[in-house]
C-alpha positions in Angstrom: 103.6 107.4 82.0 102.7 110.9 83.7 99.9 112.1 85.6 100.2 114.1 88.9 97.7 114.3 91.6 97.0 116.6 94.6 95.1 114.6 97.0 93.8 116.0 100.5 93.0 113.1 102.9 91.2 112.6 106.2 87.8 112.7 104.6 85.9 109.3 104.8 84.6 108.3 101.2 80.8 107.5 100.7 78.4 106.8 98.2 78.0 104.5 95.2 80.5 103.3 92.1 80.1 100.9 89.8 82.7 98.5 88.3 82.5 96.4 85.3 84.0 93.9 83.4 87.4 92.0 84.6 90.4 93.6 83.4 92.4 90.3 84.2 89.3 88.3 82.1 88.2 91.1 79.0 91.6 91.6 77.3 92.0 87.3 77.2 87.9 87.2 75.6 88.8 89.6 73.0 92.0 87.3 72.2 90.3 84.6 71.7 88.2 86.2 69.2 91.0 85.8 66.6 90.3 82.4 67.1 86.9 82.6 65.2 85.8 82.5 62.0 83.2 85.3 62.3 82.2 88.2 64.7 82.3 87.9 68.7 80.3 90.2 70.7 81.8 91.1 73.8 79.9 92.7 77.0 80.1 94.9 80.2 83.9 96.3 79.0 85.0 98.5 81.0 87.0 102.1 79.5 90.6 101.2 80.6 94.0 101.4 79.1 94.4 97.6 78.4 91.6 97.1 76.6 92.7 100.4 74.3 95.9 98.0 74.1 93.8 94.9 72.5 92.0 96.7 70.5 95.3 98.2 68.5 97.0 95.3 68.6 93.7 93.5 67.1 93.5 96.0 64.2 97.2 95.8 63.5 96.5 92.7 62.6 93.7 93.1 60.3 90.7 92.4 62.5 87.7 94.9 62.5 87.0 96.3 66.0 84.0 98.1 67.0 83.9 99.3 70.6 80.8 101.1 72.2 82.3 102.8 75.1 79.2 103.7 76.8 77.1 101.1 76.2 80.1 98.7 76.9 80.1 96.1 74.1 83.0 95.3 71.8 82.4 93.2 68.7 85.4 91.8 66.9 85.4 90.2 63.4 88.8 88.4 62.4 88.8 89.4 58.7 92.1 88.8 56.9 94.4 88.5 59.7 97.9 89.5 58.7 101.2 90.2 60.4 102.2 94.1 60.9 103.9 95.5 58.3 106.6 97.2 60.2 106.8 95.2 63.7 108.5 98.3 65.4 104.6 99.4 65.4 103.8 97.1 68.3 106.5 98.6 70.3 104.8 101.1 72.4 101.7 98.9 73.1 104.0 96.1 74.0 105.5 98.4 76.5 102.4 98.7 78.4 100.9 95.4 78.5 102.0 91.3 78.6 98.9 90.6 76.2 101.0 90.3 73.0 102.6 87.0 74.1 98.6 85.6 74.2 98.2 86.4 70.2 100.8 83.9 69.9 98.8 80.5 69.8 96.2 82.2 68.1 98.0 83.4 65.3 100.0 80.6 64.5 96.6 78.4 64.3 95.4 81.1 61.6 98.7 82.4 59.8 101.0 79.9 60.7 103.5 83.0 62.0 103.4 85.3 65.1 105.7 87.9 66.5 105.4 88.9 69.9 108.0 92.1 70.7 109.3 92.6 74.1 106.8 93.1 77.0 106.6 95.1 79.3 103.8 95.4 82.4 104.1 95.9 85.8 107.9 95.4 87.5 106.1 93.3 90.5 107.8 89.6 90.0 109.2 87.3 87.8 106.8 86.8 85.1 109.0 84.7 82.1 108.2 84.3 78.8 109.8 81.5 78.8 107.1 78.6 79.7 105.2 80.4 77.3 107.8 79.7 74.7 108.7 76.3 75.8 104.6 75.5 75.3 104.5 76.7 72.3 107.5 75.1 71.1 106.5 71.6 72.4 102.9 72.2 70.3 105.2 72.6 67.3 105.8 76.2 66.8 109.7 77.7 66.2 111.0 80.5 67.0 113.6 83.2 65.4 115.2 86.1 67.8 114.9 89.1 65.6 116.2 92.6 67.1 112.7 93.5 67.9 111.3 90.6 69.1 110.6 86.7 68.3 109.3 85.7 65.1 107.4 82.0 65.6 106.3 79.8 62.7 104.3 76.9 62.6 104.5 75.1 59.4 102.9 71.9 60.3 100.6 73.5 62.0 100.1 72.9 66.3 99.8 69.0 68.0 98.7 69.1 71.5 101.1 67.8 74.0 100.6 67.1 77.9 101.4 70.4 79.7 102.0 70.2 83.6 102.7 73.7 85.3 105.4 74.5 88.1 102.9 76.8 89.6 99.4 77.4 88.5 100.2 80.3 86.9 97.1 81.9 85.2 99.5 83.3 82.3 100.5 80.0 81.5 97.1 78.8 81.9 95.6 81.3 79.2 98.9 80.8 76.6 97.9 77.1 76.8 94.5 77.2 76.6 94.0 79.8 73.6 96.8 77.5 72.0 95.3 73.6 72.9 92.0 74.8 71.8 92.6 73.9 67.7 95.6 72.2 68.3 95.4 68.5 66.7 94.6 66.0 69.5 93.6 66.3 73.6 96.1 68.5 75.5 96.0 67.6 79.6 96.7 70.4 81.4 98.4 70.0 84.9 98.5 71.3 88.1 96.1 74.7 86.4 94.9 78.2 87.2 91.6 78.1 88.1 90.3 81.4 88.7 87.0 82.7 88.1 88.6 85.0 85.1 90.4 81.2 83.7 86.7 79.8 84.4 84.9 82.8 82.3 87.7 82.5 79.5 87.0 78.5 79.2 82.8 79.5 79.3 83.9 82.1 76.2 86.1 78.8 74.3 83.2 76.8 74.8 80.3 78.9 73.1 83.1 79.3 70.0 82.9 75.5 69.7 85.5 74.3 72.2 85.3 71.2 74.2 87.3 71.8 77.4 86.5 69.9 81.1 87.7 70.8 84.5 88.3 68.5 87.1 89.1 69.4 90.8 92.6 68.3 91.2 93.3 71.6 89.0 93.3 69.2 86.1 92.1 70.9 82.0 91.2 68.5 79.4 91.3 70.3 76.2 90.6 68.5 72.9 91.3 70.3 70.0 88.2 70.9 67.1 89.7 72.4 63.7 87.0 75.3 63.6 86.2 77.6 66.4 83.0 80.3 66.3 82.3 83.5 67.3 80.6 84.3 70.4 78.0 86.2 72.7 79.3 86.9 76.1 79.0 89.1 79.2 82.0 89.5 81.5 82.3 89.1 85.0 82.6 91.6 87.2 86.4 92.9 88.1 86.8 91.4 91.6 89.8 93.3 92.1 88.6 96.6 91.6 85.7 95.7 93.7 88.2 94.9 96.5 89.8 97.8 96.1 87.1 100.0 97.0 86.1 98.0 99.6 89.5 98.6 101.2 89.2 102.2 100.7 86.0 102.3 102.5 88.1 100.5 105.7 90.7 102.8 105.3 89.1 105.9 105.3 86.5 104.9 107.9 84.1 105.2 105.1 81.0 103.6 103.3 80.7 102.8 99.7 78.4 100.5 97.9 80.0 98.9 94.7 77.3 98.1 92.2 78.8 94.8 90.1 80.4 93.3 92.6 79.6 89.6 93.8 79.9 87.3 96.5 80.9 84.0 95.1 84.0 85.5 93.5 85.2 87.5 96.5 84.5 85.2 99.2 88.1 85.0 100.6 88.3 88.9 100.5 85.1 88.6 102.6 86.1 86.8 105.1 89.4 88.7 105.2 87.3 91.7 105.3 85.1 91.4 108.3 88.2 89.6 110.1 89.4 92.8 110.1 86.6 94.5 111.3 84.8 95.8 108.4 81.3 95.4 107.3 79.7 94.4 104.5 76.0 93.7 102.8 74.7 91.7 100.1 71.8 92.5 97.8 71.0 91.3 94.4 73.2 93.8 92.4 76.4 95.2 94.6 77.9 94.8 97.9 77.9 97.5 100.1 81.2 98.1 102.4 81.9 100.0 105.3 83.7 101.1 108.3 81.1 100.6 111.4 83.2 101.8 114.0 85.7 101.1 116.8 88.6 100.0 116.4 90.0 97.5 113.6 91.5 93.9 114.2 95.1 92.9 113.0 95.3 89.8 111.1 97.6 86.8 109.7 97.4 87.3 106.2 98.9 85.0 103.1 97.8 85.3 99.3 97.4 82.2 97.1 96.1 81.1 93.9 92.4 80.8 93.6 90.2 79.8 96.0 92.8 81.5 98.2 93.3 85.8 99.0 94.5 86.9 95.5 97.7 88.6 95.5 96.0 91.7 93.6 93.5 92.5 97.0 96.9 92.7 98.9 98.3 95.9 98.5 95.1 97.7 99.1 94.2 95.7 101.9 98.0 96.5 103.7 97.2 100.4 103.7 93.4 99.3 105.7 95.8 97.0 108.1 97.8 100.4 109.1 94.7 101.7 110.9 94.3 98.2 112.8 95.2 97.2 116.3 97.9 95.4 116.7 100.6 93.6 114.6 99.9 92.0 111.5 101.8 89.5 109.7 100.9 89.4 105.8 103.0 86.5 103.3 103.2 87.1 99.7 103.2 83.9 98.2 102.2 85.0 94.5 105.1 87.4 93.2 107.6 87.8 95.2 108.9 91.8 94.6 105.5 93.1 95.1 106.0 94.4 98.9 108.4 97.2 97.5 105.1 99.6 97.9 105.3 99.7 101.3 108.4 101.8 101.2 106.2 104.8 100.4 103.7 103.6 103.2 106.4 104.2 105.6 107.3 107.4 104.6 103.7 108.1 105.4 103.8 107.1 108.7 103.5 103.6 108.9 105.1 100.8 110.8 106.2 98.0 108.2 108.9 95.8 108.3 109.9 93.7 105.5 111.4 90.0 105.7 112.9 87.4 103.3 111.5 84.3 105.5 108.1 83.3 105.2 106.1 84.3 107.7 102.8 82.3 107.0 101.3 78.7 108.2 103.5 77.3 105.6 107.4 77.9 103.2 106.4 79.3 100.0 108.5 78.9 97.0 110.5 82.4 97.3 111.4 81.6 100.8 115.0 80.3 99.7 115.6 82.6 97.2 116.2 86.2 99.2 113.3 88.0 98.3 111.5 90.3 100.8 108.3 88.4 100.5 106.6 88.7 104.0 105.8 91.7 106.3 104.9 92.5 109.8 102.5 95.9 109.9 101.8 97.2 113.5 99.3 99.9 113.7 97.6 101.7 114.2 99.3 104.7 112.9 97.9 107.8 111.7 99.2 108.5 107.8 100.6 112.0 107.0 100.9 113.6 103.7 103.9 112.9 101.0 105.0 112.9 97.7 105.1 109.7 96.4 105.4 108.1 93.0 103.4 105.1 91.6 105.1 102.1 91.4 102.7 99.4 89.6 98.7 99.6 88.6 97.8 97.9 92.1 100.6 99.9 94.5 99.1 103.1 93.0 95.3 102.2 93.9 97.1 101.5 97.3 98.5 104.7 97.0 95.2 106.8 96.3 93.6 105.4 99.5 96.7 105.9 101.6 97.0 109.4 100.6 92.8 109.7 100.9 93.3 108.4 104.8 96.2 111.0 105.4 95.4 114.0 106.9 96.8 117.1 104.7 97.8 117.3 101.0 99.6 114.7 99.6 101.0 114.4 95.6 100.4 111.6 93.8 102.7 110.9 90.8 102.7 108.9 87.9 98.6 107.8 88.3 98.2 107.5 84.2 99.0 103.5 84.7 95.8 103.2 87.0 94.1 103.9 83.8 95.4 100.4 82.9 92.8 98.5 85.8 90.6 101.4 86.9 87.8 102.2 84.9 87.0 106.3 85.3 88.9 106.1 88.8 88.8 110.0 88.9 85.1 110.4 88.1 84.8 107.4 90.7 86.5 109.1 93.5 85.0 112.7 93.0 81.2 111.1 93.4 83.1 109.4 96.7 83.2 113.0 97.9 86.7 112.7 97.8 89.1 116.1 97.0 91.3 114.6 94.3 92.7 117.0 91.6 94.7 116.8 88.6 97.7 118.6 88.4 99.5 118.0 85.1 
């Protein structure tokens, strides 16, 4: 990764963006589409690096992409899948992105074989491969170490088998659902993701022929079919980016309205959001969010699973909580490394302190297991210039808006990987009025 930026702060950002598809929900739909037996139109796709990811990893395997950047529609026709010829191919794509392990259950259903090279992603948590393996396994699959990655072959084809998860993890929720979905027999799913992205992937399953039913105890009844469809589908909106600028509004004591955004899937960032002061309207289209004035609140803060504050609107949300009266306590409860950021918003100015004990209503499951998973941020403090280095795609949004609220010059390294989640963030900050230049 590379990519420098010279940012000078201080100057509130207003006007209008628009955000589109889900990062966290597109890259799973166009997945699935291997699944199919003909072609799946995909809509609203945003221009970001993981989707650039898919779509090679797609055509490596013989399907025929066609992606309309402008217009935002992908359409996807399986064709005669195949294996890579030389699987060292797959290595720089798999050291961008954690989608390869989702072509898995896919692939085996088609093929019969997968091979899913090392991943890489963003150094934020633990995020094993191993449930994945140990699902796929149970299903019927086996698996080979080879230098460059795991070879998997399914010979007698995939059986569903009751899956109950440690933690509703939405990885493990995907790898099971994209491999249950053709598998012979009803797979129960336990103790499941259920966020809006999981909800849109099911919608997708079901128009390619699935049968798949929720209940409310975070329970997925999947019964397998032995042909799947293509589909027609729109994707929702990415909540996260939405968030994002919403935060950088409060932080920069400006006003921006987001066109795509909407209100059932950011509810708990809402509330969070005028908590802390800020203000928000509704219309049919966007959300408009802005800094009205006076001074900001501090807050007790703790990210969960869906229906709960998603780990992802954290970081951004921290840098706001800087310009806030008061102390705040914030507990990470989703991946346990991702408070390292704040080491950089210190060096800026501001007062953070880092603890290994939780610091929410209740003990999480890191809070026996030394990791600096809570934080106490006292504020407010004004945020000076420095040169800082992205860590991970959501630190480094955090990282734009702390250097945009800093008065002076700051440089911004390392800002390529916000291509990964942050569709045209450049263009987007320059119609902001912000003064944000490349350097190299």
């Amino acid at each position: 990764m590379s990519g420098k930026l010279r940012i000078t702060g201080g100057t509130p950002l207003t006007g209008e963006i628009t955000v589109r598809g889900a990062k966290n929900f597109v890259s799973k739909a166009m997945v699935a589409a291997l699944l199919a037996s003909d072609t799946s139109v995909l809509r609203n796709v945003p221009l970001i690096r993981d989707v650039d990811v898919v779509t090679d990893l797609l055509r490596l395997h013989g399907a025929r992409v066609e992606y309309s950047q402008d217009a935002g529609i992908v359409e996807i026709t399986p064709g005669e899948l195949h294996l890579p010829d030389d699987p060292e191919e797959m290595d720089g794509l798999a050291g961008s992105s954690r989608i390869p392990i989702l072509f898995a259950g896919p692939l085996l259903h088609k093929l019969g074989e997968a091979f899913i090279p090392d991943l890489g992603g963003c150094h934020i948590g633990d995020r094993p491969v191993d449930f994945h393996m140990r699902v796929l396994e149970e299903f019927g699959a086996k698996r080979i170490q080879e230098p460059a990655g795991l070879h998997l072959v399914a010979e007698k084809g995939l059986k569903a088998k009751p899956v109950r998860l440690p933690y509703p993890s939405v990885g493990a929720t995907e790898q099971t659902l994209l491999t249950a979905v053709m598998a012979e027999g009803i797979t129960m799913l336990s103790n499941a993701a259920v966020e809006p992205e999981i909800m849109d992937l099911i919608a997708v399953l079901q128009k390619m022929g699935a049968i798949i039913s929720v209940d409310t105890d975070r329970t997925i009844r999947i019964e397998g079919v032995p042909e799947l469809y293509g589909y027609s589908h729109t994707s929702l909106p990415d909540r996260i980016e939405a968030g994002s600028w919403a935060a950088a509004a409060l932080a920069t004591g400006g006003d921006i309205y987001v066109r795509g955004a909407k209100q059932l899937d950011m509810m708990s960032f809402l509330n969070v959001f005028r908590k802390v002061g800020g203000a928000f309207e509704i219309d049919d289209v966007g959300i408009r969010f802005w800094h009205p004035g006076g001074e900001l609140h501090s807050i007790s803060l703790q990210t969960d699973v869906h229906p709960g504050f998603m780990t992802d609107w954290q970081q951004p949300m921290v840098v706001a909580l800087t310009q806030a009266s008061g102390i705040s306590i914030l507990h990470e409860t989703v991946y346990e490394n991702r408070l390292g950021f704040t080491d950089a918003l210190v060096e800026m100015g501001a007062h953070i302190q880092t603890y290994r004990e939780c610091l929410g209503g209740l003990e999480c499951r890191f809070g026996q297991r030394n990791f600096y998973h809570s934080a106490v941020i006292q504020g407010p403090t004004p945020l000076h210039p420095a040169d800082i280095e992205v860590p991970d795609l959501r630190g480094g949004f955090s990282y734009l808006i702390a250097a945009l609220a800093a008065n002076g010059t700051s440089y911004v390294s390392n800002t390529d990987i916000i291509d990964r989640g942050y569709e045209h963030f450049m263009r987007k900050l320059h119609a902001l009025g912000a003064h944000v230049e490349k350097i190299e």
